[in-house]
C-alpha positions in Angstrom: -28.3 7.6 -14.7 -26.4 6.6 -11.7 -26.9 7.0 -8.1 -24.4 9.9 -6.9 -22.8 10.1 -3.5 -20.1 12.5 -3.3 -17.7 13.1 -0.9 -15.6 16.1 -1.6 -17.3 18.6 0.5 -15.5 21.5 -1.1 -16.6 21.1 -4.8 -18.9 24.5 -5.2 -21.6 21.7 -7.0 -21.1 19.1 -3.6 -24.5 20.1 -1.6 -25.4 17.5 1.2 -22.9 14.5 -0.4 -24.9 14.9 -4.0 -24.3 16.8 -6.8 -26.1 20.0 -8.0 -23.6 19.8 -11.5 -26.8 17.9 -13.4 -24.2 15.5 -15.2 -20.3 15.3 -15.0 -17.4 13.3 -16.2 -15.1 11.3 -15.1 -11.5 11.7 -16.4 -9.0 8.6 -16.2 -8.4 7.3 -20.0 -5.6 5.5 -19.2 -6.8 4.2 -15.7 -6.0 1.1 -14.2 -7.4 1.3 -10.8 -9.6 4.4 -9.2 -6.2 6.5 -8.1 -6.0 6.9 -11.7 -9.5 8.7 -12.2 -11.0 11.6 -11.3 -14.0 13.9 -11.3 -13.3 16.7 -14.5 -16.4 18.5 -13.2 -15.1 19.5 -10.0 -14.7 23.1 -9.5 -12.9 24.5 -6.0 -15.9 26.2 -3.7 -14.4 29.6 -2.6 -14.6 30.5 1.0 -17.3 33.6 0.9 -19.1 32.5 -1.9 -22.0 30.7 -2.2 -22.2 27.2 -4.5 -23.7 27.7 -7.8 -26.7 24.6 -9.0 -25.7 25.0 -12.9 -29.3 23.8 -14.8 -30.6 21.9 -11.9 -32.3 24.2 -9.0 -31.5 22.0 -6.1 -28.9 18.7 -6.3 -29.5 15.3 -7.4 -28.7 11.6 -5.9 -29.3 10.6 -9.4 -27.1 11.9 -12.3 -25.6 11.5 -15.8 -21.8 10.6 -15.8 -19.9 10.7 -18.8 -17.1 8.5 -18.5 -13.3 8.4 -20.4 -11.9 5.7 -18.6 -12.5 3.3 -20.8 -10.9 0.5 -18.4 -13.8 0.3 -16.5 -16.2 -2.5 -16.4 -19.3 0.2 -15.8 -17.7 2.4 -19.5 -20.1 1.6 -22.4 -19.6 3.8 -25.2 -17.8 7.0 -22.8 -21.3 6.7 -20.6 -21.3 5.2 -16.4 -23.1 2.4 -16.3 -23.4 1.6 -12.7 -26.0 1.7 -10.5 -24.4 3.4 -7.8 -21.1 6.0 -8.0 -18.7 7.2 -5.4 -16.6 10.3 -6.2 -14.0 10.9 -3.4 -11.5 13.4 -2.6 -11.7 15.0 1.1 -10.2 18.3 0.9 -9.5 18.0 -2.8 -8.0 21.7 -5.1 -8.5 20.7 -8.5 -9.7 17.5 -9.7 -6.5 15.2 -10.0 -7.6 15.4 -6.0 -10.7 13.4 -6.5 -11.1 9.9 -7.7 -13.9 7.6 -8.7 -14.2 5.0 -6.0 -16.8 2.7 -8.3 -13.8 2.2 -10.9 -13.7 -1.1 -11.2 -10.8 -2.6 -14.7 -12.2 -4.5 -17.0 -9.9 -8.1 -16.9 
């Protein structure tokens, strides 16, 4: 499990920069740098409703990331290895508008 900070405020699981998801993946098979990745879990907050916590009853700063960019030094076996994760994507509508910022290729 990895250390969660996330940054796109208007992601309905996004409460204070963590995430109340309880696990998400990271898209970006054929990533070579973190432009090319993104966060599959992200769903669009809509203005009048309130976020929803999925299983978990309050978020997390430490979560379970399922990984397809297989690219990335962290990827062992589709799972995020790293110790810390950034997800990005200020003012994001779906979640090609995210990225991971921790993506880091393998050489």
């Amino acid at each position: 499990m990895a250390d969660l900070n996330c940054t796109v405020e208007n992601c309905t699981y996004n409460e204070h920069y963590l995430c109340a998801k309880g696990d998400i993946m990271v898209g970006g098979r054929h990533a070579c740098n973190c432009g090319d990745t993104c966060c599959e879990s992200f769903s669009r907050r809509r203005e009048g409703h309130d976020a929803y916590t999925s299983s978990l009853s309050h978020a997390s700063s430490t979560i379970s990331i399922d990984c397809e960019a297989v690219k990335c030094i962290y990827n062992q076996n589709y799972k995020c290895r790293a110790d810390h994760v950034d997800i990005e994507g200020c003012g994001a509508c779906e979640s090609r508008g995210t990225i991971c910022a921790t993506f880091a290729e393998k050489q």
